[in-house]
C-alpha positions as a LaTeX table, in Angstrom:
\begin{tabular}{lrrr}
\hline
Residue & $x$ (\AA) & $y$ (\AA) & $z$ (\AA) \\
\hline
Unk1 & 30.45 & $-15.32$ & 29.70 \\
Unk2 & 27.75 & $-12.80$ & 30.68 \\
Unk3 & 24.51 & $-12.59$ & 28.45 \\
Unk4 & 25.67 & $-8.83$ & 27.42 \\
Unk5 & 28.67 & $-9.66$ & 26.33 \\
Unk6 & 27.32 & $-13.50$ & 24.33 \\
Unk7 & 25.37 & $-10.69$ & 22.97 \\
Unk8 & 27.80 & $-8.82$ & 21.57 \\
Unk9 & 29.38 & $-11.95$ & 19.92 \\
Unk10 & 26.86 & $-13.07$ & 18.34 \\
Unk11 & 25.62 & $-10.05$ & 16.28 \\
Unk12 & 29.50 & $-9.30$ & 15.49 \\
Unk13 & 29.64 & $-13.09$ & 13.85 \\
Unk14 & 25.69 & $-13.50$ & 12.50 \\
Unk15 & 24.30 & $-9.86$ & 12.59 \\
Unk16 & 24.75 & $-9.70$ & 8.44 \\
Unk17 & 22.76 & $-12.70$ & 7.83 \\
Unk18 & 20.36 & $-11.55$ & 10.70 \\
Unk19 & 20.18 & $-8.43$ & 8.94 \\
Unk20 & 19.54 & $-10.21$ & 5.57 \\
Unk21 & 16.79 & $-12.08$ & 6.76 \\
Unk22 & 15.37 & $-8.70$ & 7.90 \\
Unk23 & 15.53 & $-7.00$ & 4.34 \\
Unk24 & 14.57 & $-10.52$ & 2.48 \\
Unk25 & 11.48 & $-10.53$ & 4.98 \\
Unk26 & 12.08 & $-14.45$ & 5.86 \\
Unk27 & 9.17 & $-15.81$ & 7.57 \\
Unk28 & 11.38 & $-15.78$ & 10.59 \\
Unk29 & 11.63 & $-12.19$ & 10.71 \\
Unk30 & 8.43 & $-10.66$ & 9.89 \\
Unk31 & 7.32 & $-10.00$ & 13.45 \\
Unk32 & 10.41 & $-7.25$ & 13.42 \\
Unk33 & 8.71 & $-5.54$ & 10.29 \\
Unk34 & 5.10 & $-6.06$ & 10.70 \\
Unk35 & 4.85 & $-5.94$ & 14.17 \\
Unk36 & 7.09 & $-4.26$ & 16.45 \\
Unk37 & 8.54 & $-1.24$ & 13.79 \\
Unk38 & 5.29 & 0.04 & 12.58 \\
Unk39 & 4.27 & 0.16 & 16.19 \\
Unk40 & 6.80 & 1.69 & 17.84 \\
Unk41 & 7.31 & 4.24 & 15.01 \\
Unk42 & 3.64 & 5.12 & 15.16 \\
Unk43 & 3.75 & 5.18 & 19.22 \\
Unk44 & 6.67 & 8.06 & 19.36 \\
Unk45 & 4.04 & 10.40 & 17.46 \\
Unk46 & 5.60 & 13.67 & 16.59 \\
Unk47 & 9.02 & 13.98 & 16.83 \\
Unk48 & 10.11 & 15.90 & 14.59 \\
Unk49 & 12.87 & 18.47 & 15.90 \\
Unk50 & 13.34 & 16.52 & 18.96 \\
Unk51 & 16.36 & 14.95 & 20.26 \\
Unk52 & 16.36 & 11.31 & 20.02 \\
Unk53 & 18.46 & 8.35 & 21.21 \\
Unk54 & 18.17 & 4.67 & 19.60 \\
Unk55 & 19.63 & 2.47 & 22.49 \\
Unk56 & 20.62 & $-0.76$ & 21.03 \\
Unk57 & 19.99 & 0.54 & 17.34 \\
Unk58 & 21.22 & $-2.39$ & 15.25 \\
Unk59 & 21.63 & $-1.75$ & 11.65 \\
Unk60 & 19.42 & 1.76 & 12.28 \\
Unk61 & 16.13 & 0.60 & 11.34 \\
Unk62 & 13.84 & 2.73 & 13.65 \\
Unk63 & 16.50 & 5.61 & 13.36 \\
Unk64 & 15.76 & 5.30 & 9.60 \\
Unk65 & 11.83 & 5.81 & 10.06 \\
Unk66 & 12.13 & 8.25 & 13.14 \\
Unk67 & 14.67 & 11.16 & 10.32 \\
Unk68 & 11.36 & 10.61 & 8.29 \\
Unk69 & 10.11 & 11.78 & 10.95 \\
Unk70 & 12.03 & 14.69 & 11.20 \\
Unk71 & 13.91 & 13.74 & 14.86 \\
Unk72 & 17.57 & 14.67 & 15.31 \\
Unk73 & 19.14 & 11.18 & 16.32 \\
Unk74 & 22.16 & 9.15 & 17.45 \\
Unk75 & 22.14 & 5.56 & 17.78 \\
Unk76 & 24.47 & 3.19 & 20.45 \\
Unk77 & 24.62 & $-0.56$ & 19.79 \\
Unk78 & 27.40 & $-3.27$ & 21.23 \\
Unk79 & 27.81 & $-5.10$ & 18.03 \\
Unk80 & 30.74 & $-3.05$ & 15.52 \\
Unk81 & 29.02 & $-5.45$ & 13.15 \\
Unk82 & 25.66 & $-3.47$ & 13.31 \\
Unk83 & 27.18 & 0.08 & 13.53 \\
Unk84 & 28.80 & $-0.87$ & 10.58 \\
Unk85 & 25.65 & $-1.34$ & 8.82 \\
Unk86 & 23.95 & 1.43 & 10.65 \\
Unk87 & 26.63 & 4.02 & 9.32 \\
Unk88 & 25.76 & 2.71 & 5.60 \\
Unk89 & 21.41 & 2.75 & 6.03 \\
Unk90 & 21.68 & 6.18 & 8.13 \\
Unk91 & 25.00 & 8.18 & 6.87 \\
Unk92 & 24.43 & 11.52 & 8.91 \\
Unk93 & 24.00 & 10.06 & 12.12 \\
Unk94 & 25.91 & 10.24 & 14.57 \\
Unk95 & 26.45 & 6.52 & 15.76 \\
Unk96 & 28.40 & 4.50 & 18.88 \\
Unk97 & 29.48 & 1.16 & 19.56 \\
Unk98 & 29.28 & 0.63 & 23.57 \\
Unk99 & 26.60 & $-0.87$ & 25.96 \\
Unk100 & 23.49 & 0.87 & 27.71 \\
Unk101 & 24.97 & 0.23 & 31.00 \\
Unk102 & 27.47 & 3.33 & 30.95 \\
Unk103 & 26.03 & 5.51 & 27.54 \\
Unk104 & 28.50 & 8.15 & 26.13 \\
Unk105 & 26.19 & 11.09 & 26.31 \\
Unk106 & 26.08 & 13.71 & 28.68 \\
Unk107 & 23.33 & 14.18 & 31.20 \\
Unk108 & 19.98 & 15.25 & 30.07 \\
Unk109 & 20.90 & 15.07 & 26.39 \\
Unk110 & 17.81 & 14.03 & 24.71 \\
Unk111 & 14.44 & 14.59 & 24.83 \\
Unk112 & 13.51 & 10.67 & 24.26 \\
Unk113 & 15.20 & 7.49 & 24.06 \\
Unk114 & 14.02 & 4.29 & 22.53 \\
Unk115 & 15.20 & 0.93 & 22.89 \\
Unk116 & 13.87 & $-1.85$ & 20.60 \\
Unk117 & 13.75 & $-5.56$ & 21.93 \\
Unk118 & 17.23 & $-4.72$ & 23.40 \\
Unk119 & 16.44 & $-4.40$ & 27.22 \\
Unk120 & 15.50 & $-8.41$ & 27.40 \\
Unk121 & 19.66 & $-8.86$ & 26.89 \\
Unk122 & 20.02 & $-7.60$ & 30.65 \\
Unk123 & 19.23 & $-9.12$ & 33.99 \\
Unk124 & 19.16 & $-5.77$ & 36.00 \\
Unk125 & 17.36 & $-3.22$ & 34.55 \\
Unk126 & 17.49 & $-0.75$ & 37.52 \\
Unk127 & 21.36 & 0.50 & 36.16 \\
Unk128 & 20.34 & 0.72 & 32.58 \\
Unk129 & 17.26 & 2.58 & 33.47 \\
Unk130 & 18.81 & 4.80 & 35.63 \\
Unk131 & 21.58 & 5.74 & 32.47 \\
Unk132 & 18.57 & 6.23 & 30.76 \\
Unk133 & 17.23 & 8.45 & 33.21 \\
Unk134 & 20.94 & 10.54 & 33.28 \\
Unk135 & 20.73 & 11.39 & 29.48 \\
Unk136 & 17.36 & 12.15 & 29.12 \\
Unk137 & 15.82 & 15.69 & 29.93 \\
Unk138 & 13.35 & 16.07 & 32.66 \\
Unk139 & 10.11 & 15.10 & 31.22 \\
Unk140 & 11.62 & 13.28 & 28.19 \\
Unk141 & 10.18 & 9.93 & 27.53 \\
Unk142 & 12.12 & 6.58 & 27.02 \\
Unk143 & 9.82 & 4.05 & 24.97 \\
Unk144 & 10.96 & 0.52 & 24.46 \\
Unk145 & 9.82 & $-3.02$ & 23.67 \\
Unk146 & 9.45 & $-6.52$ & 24.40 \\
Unk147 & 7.80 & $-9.73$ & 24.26 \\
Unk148 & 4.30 & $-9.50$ & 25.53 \\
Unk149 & 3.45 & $-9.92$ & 29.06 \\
Unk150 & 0.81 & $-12.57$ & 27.50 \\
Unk151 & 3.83 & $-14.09$ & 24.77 \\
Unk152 & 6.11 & $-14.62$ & 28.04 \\
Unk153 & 3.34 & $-16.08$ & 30.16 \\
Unk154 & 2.69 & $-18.88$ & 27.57 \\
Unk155 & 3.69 & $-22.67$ & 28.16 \\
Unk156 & 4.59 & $-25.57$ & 25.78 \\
Unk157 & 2.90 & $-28.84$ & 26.07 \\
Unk158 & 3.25 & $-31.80$ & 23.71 \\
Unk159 & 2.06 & $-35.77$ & 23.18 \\
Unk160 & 1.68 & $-37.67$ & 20.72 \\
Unk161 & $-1.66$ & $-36.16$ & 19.79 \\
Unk162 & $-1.04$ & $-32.67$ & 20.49 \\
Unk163 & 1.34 & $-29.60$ & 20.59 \\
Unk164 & $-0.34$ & $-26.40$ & 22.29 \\
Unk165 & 1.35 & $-23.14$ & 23.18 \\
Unk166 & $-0.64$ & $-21.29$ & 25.24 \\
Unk167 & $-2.69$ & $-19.93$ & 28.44 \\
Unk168 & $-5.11$ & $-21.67$ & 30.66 \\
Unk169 & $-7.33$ & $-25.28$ & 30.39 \\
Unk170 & $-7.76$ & $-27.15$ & 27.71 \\
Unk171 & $-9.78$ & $-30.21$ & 27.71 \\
Unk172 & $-9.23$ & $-33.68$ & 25.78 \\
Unk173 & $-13.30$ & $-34.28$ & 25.10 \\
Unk174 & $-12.31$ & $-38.04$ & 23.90 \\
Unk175 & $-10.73$ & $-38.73$ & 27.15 \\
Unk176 & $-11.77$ & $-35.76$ & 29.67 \\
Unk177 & $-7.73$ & $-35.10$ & 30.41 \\
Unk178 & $-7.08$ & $-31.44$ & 31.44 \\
Unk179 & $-4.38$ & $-29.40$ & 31.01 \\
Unk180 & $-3.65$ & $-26.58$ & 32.67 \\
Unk181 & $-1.17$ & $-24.13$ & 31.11 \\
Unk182 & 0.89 & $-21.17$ & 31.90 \\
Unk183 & 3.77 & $-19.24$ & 33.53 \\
Unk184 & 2.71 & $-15.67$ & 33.88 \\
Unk185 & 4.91 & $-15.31$ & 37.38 \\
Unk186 & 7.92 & $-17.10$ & 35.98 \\
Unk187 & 10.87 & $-14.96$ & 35.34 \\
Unk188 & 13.74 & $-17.07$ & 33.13 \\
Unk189 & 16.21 & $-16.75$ & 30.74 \\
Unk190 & 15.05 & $-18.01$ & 27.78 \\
Unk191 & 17.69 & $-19.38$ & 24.97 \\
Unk192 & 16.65 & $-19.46$ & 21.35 \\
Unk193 & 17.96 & $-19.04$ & 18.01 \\
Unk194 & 17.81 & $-16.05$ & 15.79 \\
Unk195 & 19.69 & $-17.59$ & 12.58 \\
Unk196 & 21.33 & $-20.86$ & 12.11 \\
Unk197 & 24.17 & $-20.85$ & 14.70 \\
Unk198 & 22.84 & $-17.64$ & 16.43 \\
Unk199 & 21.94 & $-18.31$ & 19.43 \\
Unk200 & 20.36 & $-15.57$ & 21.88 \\
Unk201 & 19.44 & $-15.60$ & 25.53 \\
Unk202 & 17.13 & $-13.08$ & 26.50 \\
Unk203 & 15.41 & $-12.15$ & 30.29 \\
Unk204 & 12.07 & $-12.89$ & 30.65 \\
Unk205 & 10.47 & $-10.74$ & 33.44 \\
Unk206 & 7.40 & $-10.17$ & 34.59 \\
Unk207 & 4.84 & $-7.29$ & 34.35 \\
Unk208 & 5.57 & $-5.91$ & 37.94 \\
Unk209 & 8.74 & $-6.06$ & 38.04 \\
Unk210 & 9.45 & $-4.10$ & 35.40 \\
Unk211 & 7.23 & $-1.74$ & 36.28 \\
Unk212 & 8.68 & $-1.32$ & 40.01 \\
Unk213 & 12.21 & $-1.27$ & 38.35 \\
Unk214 & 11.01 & 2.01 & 36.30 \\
Unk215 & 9.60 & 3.47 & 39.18 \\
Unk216 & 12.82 & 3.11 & 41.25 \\
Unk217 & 14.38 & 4.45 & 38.13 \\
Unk218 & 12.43 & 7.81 & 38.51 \\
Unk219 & 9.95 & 7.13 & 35.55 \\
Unk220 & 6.29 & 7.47 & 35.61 \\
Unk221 & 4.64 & 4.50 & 33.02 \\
Unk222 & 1.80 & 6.33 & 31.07 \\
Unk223 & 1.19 & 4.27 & 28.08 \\
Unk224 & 1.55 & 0.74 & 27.62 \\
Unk225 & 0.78 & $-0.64$ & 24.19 \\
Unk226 & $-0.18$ & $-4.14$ & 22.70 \\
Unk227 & 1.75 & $-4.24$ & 18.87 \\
Unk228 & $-1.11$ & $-5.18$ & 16.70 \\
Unk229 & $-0.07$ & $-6.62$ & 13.17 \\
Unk230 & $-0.47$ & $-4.22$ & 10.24 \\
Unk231 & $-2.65$ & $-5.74$ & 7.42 \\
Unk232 & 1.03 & $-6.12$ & 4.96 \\
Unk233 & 1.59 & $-8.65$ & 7.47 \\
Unk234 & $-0.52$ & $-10.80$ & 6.21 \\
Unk235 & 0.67 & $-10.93$ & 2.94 \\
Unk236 & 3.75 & $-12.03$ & 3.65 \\
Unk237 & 2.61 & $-14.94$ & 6.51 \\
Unk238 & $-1.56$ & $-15.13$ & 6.92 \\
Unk239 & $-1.33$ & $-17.95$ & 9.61 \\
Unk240 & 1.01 & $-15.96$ & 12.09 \\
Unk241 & $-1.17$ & $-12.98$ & 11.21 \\
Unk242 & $-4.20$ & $-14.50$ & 12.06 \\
Unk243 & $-2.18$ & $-15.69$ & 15.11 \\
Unk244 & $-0.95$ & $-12.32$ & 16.46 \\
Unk245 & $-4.43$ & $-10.91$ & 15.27 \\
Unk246 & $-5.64$ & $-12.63$ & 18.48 \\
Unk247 & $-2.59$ & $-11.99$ & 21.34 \\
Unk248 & 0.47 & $-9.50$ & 21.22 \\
Unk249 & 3.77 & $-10.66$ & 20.19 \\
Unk250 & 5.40 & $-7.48$ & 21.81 \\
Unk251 & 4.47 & $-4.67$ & 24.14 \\
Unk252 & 5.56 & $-0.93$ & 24.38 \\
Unk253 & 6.37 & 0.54 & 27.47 \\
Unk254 & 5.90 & 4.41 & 27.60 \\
Unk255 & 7.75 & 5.90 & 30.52 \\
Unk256 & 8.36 & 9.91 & 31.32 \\
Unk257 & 11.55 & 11.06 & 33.73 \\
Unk258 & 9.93 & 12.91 & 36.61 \\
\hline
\end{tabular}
C-alpha cells in the first residue's frame, strides 16, 4: 500500500478522534493550533476577495480563518471522513474528496493555494507541484508547510544517563565522551503516530530538494518562514513553548507561478 493511499485510511478510521484532540487542545496537538495555524493564517496577509484553494483541507480549519478573512475558498482532502467534518465547520464551501496529484479544478482557477502539513504524505513532489502550478493563475502564490528544515535535521540519542534530541556536539564533562548529532542531508520516511492506532508516514526531504523541485515546477520561492509559537501557547504547554521558543517546529514555503 502506497503512503497516499495508508493516508487516506487512516484519517477515514481515526480522523474524528484526531479531530477531537484538535478542538480539546490535547498536549499532543497544540503545535497544530499554536504553531503552524496562526502562522500560516498570518503569512497569506490580505486575501480577502481572492480565490483560494485549501489542498489537503482536513476538517477546514485554515479555510475557517482564511472566510474571516474575506477569501472565496474550496477545499480538496482524500479522507470522506474529513470532508465530512469540513462540510459541517465551513457550510458554504464548496468542498472535494480526491488527491492533489490530479485536482478537479480547471486551469488557472485560483489566485493562491495552500497546503497545510499535507505535502510530507508524497514522495514526488514535482507532479503535485506541477497540478498546483495548472490551477493557479499566473502570479498566484501556493504557500504550504512542514516540519522545519532544523526539526527534520535532528537525531535521537539515548543511554542510560541521557536522552538528547538534537543538532551538533555535546560533551559528557564527567567522562569527556562526545557526541556528535544530526541528519540534516538525510531524506527518510519517517513513521509515527498521530492518535492511538493512527499511524502516519510522512517524507522527510531536505531543504534543496524541495526547493529545486519548485523550481522545476515553474515557481519562484520568495518567502520562507520559521512558525514562531504565539504566547496562548504557553498556556496550554510552557515546556514545549519554551522549547519551540528556541527552534521551529514547522516552516512556510512561499512560492509565486512565473
Amino acid at each position: 500500500m502506497n503512503v497516499e493511499k495508508h493516508t487516506k485510511n487512516m484519517y477515514n478510521k481515526f480522523g474524528r478522534e484526531y479531530q477531537r484532540t484538535r478542538e480539546e487542545r490535547h498536549k499532543s496537538r497544540v503545535y497544530n493550533e499554536f504553531l503552524e495555524v496562526p502562522c500560516m493564517v498570518k503569512a497569506v496577509g490580505n486575501i480577502k476577495g481572492k480565490k483560494l484553494l485549501d489542498v489537503g483541507c482536513g476538517a477546514g480549519v485554515h479555510i475557517k480563518h482564511y472566510i474571516s478573512k474575506g477569501a472565496k475558498c474550496c477545499g480538496i482532502d482524500l479522507s470522506q471522513t474529513m470532508i465530512e467534518m469540513a462540510k459541517q465547520n465551513c457550510p458554504n464551501v464548496k468542498f472535494k474528496v480526491g488527491s492533489m496529484t490530479k485536482l478537479p479544478y480547471k486551469n488557472s482557477s485560483f489566485d493562491i493555494v495552500t497546503a497545510s502539513l499535507s505535502i510530507d504524505y508524497i514522495k514526488d513532489l514535482i507532479p503535485i507541484l506541477k497540478e498546483i502550478s495548472r490551477v493557479l493563475k499566473k502570479g498566484g502564490v501556493f504557500y504550504y508547510s512542514n516540519e522545519s528544515p532544523i526539526a527534520s535535521a535532528r537525531e535521537v540519542y539515548e543511554d542510560k544517563n541521557f536522552k538528547i534530541v538534537g543538532i551538533g556536539k555535546f560533551v559528557d564533562k564527567k567522562t569527556g565522551k562526545q557526541i556528535a548529532l544530526g541528519r540534516g542531508w538525510d531524506e527518510r520516511l519517517a513513521e509515527w503516530e498521530m492518535v492511538p492506532g493512527m499511524l502516519m508516514k510522512t517524507y522527510n526531504k531536505t531543504f534543496r530538494t524541495q526547493l529545486k523541485n519548485l523550481r522545476k515546477a515553474g515557481f519562484e520561492l520568495i518567502d520562507f518562514i520559521d512558525c514562531k509559537p504565539t504566547p496562548a501557547f504557553k498556556k496550554y504547554d510552557s515546556k514545549a513553548y519554551e522549547v519551540f521558543s528556541k527552534f521551529p517546529l514547522f516552516s512556510i514555503y512561499v512560492s509565486q507561478k512565473k
